[in-house]
C-alpha positions as CSV (number, residue, x, y, z in Angstrom):
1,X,41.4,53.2,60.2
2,X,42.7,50.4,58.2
3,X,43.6,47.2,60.7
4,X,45.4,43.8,59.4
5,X,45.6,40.6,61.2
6,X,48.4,38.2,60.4
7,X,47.9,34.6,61.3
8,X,50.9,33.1,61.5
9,X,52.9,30.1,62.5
10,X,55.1,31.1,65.5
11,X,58.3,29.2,64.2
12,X,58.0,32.0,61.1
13,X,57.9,35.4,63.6
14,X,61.4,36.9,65.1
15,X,61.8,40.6,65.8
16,X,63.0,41.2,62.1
17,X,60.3,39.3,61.1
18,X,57.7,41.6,63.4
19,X,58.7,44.3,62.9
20,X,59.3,44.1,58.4
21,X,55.1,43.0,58.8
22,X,54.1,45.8,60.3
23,X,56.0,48.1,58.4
24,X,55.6,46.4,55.5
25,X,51.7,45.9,55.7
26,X,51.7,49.7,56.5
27,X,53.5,50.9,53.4
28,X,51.5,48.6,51.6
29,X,48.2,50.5,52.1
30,X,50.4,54.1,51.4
31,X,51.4,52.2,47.8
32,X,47.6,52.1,47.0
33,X,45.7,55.1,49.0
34,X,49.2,57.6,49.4
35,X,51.8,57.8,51.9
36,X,49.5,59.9,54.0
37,X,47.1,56.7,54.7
38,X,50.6,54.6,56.0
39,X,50.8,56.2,59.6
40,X,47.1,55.4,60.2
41,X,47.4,51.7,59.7
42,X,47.3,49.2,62.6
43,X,49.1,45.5,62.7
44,X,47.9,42.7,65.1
45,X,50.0,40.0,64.8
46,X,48.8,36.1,66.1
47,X,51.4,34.0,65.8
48,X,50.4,30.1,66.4
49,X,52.0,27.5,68.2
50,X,53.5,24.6,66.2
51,X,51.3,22.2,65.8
52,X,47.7,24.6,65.7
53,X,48.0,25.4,62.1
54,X,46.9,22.5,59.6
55,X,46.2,22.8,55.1
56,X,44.3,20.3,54.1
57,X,43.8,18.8,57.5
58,X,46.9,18.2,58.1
59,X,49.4,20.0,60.5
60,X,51.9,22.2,58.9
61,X,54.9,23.4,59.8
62,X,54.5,26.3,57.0
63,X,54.6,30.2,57.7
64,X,51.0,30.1,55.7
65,X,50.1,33.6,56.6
66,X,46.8,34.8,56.7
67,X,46.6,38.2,56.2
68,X,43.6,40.4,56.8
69,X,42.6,43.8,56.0
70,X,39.6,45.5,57.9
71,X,38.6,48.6,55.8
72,X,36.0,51.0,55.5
73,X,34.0,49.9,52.4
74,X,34.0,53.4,50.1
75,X,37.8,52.8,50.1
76,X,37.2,49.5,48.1
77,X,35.2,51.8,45.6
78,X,37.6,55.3,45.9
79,X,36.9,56.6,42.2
80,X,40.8,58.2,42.6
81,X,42.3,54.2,43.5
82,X,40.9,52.2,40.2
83,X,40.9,48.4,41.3
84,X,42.1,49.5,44.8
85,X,41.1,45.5,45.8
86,X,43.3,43.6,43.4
87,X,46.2,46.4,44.2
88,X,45.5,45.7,47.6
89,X,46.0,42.0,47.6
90,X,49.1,42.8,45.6
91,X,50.6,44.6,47.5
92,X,49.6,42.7,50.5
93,X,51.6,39.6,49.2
94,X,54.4,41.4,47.8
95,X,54.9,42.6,51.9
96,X,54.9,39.5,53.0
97,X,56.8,37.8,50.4
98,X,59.5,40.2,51.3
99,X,59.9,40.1,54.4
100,X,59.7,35.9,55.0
101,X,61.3,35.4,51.8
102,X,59.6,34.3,48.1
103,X,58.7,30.8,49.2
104,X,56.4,32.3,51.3
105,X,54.4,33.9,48.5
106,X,52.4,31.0,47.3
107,X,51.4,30.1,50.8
108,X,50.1,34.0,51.6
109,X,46.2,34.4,51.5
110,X,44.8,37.8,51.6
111,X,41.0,38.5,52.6
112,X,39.6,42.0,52.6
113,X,36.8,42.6,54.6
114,X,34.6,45.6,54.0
115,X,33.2,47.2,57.2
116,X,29.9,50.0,56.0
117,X,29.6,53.5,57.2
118,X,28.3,53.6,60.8
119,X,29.7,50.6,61.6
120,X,32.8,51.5,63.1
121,X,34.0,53.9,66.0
122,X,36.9,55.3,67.9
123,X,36.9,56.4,71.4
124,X,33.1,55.3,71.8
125,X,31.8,57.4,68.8
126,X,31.0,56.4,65.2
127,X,33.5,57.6,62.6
């Protein structure tokens, strides 16, 4: 099941805002693996209070999302999605950027993190 965890600064979340993420982030996945893949995705989003979120170590009063995506490896590799990590991350961004607006999309980071068979379960067995 592909899972996404949005960091977030607080002052950038509203309903609208919540709820373009997760569909967003959700049809991002169907534009790379097919519409089939978007009703499996989950969202968590963390939003932090003013004042927790620093660049540079400094605080920030920026959205600077962080944005990532917990996937079963082989779907980093599918031979039917060629470079299904850069269309990932573009996709990813492109979300975000539209839903909290263009200035956002320099500020977006992406990380992709690759989780090998056996390593992951639902309901207390391994899928």
């Amino acid at each position: 099941m592909p899972h996404f965890t949005v960091r977030i600064s607080e002052t950038a979340l509203d309903e609208q805002a919540e709820e373009g993420l997760l569909r967003g982030l959700a049809d991002a996945v169907g534009s790379v693996y097919g519409k089939q893949f978007s009703h499996l995705v989950a969202v968590d989003i963390i939003g932090i209070p003013h004042g927790r979120r620093g660049i540079g170590g400094k605080p920030t009063a920026q959205a600077a999302p962080n944005v990532t995506l917990s996937l079963r490896e082989a779907a980093y590799q599918h031979p039917d999605v060629p470079d299904a990590p850069a269309r990932l991350i573009s996709a990813i961004t492109d979300a975000v950027a539209g839903v909290l607006g263009e200035q956002t999309r320099e500020q977006v980071t992406v990380g992709l993190t690759a989780v090998p068979e056996g390593r992951s379960g639902i309901g207390g067995r391994v899928a």
